[in-house]
N, C-alpha and C positions, 0 to 999 in steps of 0.2 A: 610458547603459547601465542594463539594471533591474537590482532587487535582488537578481532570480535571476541572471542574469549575472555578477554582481558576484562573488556565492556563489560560483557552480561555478569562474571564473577562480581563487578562491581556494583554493578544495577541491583545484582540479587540482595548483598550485602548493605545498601540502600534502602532495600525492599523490609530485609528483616530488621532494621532500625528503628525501620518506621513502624512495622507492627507492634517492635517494641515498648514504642514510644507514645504511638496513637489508637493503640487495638486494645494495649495491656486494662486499660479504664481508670477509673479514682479505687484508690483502696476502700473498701468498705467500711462506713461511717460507724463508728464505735461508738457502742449502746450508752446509754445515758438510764439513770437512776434517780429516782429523786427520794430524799432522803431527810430526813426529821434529825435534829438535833438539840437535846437538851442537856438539864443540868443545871444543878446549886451556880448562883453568881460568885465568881471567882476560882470555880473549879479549872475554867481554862480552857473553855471552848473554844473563842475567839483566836486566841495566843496558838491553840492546834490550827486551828483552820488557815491558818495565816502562815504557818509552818509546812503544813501543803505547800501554800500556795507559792512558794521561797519569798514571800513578803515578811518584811523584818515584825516582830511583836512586840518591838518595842511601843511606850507610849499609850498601850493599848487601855480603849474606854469599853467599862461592858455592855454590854446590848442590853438596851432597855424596852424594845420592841420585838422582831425582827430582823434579819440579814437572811439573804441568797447568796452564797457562792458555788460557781462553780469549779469543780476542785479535778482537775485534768489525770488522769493516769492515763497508762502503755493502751491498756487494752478496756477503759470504761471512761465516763464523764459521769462524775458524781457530783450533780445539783443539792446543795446542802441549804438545808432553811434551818436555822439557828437561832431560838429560841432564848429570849432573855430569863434568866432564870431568880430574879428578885420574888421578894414572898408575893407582891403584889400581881405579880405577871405570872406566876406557876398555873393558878387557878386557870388560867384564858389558856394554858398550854394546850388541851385538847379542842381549841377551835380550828387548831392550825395542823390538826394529823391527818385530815384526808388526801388522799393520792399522795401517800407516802409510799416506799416500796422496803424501804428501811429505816434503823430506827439506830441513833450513835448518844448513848447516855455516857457523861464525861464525869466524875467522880473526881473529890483531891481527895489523893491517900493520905495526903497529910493533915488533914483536917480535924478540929474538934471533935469530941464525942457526940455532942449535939447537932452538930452540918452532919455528921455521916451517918445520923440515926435519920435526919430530913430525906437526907440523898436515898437513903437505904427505902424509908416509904416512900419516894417519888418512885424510884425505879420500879419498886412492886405494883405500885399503881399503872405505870405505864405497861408494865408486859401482864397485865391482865387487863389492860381496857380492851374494847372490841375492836378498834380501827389497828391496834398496834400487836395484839396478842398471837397472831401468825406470821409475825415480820418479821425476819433478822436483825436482832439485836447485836451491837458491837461495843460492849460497856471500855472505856477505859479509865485505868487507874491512871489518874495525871499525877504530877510534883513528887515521880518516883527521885527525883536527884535532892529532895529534900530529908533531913536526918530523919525527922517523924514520918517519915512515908511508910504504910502499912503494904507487904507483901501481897500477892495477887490470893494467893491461899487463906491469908486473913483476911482478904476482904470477900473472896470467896465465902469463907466459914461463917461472916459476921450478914452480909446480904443472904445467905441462904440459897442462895442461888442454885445449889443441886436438886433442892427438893420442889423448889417454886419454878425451877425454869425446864421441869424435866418433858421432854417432849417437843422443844422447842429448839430454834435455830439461835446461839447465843456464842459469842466471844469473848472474853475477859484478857483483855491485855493492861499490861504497865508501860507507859510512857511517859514519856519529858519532853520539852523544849531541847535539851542534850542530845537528843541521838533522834536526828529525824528519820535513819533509816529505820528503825525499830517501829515507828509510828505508820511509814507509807508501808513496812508490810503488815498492822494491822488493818489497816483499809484495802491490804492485797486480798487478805483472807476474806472481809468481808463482801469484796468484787466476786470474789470465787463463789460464796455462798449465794449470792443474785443471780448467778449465772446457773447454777447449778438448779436453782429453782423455777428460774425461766426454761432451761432445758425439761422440769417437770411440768411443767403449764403444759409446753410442746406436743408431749407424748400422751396427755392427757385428751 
């Protein structure tokens, strides 16, 4: 092969580098969500959200106001507003639901008859208010690696949740601090179902 041959082979090979390199563009900026989060004080919002985030939950103090995180996955960025869930702050909860897109209520399976009867009417209140009643809900049962932790099915049966959430976009998962992968694919599914609903705006 001559030296001009040589050259352009390499020139070319240069050429498609660079297209590579400079033509290919930024990958496309992956959607964001923003999303409501509540729940009883000590259910273990905080301690999830921080288990996204791979921040330790050690030490943790509960929210007596607000928190924003932003909580990164593959293919979404899930802006979480996280709601103190004391008796005194429950009531202000619906100041804070506008321009939500979803809705992540945290539950302890393990908890008294009493918290799970509170929980059980917060949740019914929240997926029939009007800011939150077309949103996708992604309930989780937290402190499943506790002995008293109630099965997804009981707490199913017990929140009512077939007859009350029929027609609706809803989740019910069991999680722990124990197994975080079980916990990022409850928020996989609930990415799924955001995207599935923006793909229906679309064709709307």
């Amino acid at each position: 092969m001559s030296d001009l041959r040589i050259t352009e082979a390499f020139l070319y090979m240069d050429y498609l580098c660079f297209r590579a390199l400079c033509c290919k563009g930024p990958p496309p900026a992956r959607p964001e969500y923003d999303l409501v989060c509540i729940g009883l004080s000590g259910s273990g919002k905080t301690s999830l959200l921080l288990r996204l985030c791979s921040e330790s939950p050690e030490n943790v103090v509960s929210t007596t106001g607000f928190s924003i995180k932003a909580v990164p996955f593959q293919n979404a960025i899930l802006n979480v507003k996280e709601l103190g869930g004391a008796d005194n702050i429950r009531k202000y909860w619906s100041r804070y639901y506008q321009g939500s897109q979803g809705v992540i209520f945290v539950l302890d399976s393990a908890s008294s008859e009493g918290d799970l009867e509170t929980a059980r009417n917060e949740l019914h209140s929240a997926l029939q208010h009007p800011q939150l009643c077309t949103l996708p809900f992604l309930i989780l049962a937290s402190h499943q690696d506790k002995p008293a932790a109630r099965s997804v099915q009981e707490i199913k049966k017990y929140f009512e949740l077939e007859p009350l959430a029929r027609g609706k976009r809803w989740i019910l998962q069991p999680c722990s601090l124990d197994d975080p992968d079980a916990l990022k694919d409850s928020f996989s599914q609930l990415i799924s179902v955001l995207e599935e609903k923006d793909h229906e705006a679309m064709r709307m």
